[in-house]
C-alpha distance (Angstrom), angle and dihedral (degrees) to the residues before:
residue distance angle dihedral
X1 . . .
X2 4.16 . .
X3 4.23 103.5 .
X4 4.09 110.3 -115.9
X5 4.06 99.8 -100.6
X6 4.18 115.6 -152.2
X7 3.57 86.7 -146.7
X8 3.85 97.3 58.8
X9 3.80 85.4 52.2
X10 3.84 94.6 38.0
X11 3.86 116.1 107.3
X12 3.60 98.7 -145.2
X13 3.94 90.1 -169.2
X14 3.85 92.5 57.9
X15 3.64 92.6 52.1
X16 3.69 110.1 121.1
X17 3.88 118.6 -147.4
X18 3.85 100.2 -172.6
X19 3.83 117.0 10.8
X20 4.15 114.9 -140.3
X21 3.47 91.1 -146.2
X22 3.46 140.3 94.3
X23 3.91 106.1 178.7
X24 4.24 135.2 75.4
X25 3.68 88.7 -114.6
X26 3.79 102.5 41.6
X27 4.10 96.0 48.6
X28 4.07 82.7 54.8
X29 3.70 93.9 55.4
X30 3.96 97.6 37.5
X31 3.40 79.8 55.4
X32 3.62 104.6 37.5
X33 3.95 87.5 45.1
X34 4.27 91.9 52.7
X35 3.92 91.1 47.4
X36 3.93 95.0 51.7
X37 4.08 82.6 42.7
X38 3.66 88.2 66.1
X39 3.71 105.7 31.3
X40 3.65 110.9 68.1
X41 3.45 115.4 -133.1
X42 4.22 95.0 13.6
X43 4.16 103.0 138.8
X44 4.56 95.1 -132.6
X45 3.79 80.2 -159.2
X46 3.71 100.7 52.3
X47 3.75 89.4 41.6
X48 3.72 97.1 48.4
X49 3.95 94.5 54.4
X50 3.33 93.4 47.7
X51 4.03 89.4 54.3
X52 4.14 85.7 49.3
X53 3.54 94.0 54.4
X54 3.68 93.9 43.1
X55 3.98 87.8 56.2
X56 3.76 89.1 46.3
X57 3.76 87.5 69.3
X58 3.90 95.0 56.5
X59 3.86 124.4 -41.4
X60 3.93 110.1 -86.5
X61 4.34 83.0 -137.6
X62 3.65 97.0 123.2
X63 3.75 98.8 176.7
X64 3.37 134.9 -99.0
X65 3.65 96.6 87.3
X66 3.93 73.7 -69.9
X67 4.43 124.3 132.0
X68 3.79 127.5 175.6
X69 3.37 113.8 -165.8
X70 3.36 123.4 -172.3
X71 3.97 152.9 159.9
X72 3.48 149.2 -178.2
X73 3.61 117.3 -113.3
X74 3.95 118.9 -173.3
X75 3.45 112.7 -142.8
X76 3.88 94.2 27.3
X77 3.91 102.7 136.6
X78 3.73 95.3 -146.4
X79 3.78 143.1 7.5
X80 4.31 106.7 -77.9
X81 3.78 118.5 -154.3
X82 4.22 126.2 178.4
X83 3.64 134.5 160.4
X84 3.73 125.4 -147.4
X85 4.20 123.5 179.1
X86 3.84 134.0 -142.2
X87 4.07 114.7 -158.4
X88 4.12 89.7 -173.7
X89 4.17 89.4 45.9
X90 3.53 125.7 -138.9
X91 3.69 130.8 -119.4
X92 3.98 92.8 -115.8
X93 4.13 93.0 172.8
X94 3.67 83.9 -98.2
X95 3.67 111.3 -169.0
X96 4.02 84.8 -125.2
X97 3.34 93.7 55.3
X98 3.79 87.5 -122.7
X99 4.32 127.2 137.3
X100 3.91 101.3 -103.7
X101 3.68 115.7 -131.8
X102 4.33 102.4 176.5
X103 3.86 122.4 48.8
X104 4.05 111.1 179.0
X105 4.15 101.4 -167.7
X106 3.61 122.3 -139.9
X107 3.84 119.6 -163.0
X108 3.57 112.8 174.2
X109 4.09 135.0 173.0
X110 3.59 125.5 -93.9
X111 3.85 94.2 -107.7
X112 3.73 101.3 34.5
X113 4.10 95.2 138.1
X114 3.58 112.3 -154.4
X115 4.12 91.3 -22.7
X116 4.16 95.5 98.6
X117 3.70 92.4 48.2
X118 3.85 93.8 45.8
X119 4.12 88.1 53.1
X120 3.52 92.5 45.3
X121 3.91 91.0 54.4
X122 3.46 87.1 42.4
X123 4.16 92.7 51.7
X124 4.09 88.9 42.2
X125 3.80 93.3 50.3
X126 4.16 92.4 42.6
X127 4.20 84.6 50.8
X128 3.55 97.7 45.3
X129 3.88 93.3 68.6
X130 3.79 99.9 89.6
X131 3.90 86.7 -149.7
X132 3.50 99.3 57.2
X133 3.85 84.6 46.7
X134 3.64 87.3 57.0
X135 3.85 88.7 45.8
X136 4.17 96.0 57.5
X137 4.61 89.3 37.9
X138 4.19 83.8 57.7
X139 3.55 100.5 38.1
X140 3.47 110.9 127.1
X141 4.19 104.6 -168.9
X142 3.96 134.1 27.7
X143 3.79 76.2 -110.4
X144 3.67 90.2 59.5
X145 3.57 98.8 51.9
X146 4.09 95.5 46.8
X147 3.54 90.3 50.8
X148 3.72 100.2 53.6
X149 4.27 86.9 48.5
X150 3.86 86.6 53.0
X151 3.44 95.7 52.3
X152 3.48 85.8 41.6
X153 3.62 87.6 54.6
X154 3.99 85.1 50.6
X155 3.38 94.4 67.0
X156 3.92 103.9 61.7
């Protein structure tokens, strides 16, 4: 049984390097807006409400200058991942009460059994490592970033 990878669900060409916003709302669609840029066919409206309503719930700022946002989008043919930074932080709601500075995005489909819960496990345990935290706040490319979650990936 092959291990889920982030990088084979990472869209490399909705990874954001330097977020323009400064707001909840506003990182979701910058965000929301790069991932449908690079996914043909991915509605950026349908995508961003479901993100909102997800953060309704409880804010997906787990600490650690860390958020996971994430959805469930029905008709989505596969499980979506991106990453996009903020060097200023945001105030996310985190549940530390911290400014957030990473966001990794999950999008998943409707019917994805236990798939979105293994990525987001995957994503939580990946962001808890304060080095590879350090590794995504100094990366200097796209490249950069995708190479420190495959090696990442390497490692378990």
């Amino acid at each position: 049984r092959t291990r889920m990878k982030i990088s084979d669900i990472l869209v490399q060409d909705g990874v954001i390097l330097d977020l323009a916003s400064r707001a909840k709302r506003d990182v979701l669609a910058e965000m929301a807006k790069a991932l449908a840029a690079a996914v043909p066919g991915l509605d950026e409206g349908r995508l961003l409400g479901v993100l909102v309503e997800r953060e309704k719930l409880q804010s997906t700022g787990i600490g650690e200058a860390v958020a996971i946002p994430h959805g469930k989008l029905p008709g989505l043919p596969r499980l979506l991942a991106t990453f996009a930074r903020s060097r200023e932080g945001v105030d996310f709601g985190s549940i530390d009460g911290q400014p957030t500075h990473l966001f990794f995005l999950l999008v998943v489909p409707e019917h994805s059994g236990g798939q979105h819960l293994k990525a987001l496990a995957r994503i939580s345990r990946f962001l808890r490592d304060a080095s590879f935290r350090k590794r995504l706040l100094e990366a200097a490319s796209r490249e950069e970033v995708c190479r420190a979650i495959e090696e990442e990936d390497a490692k378990f």
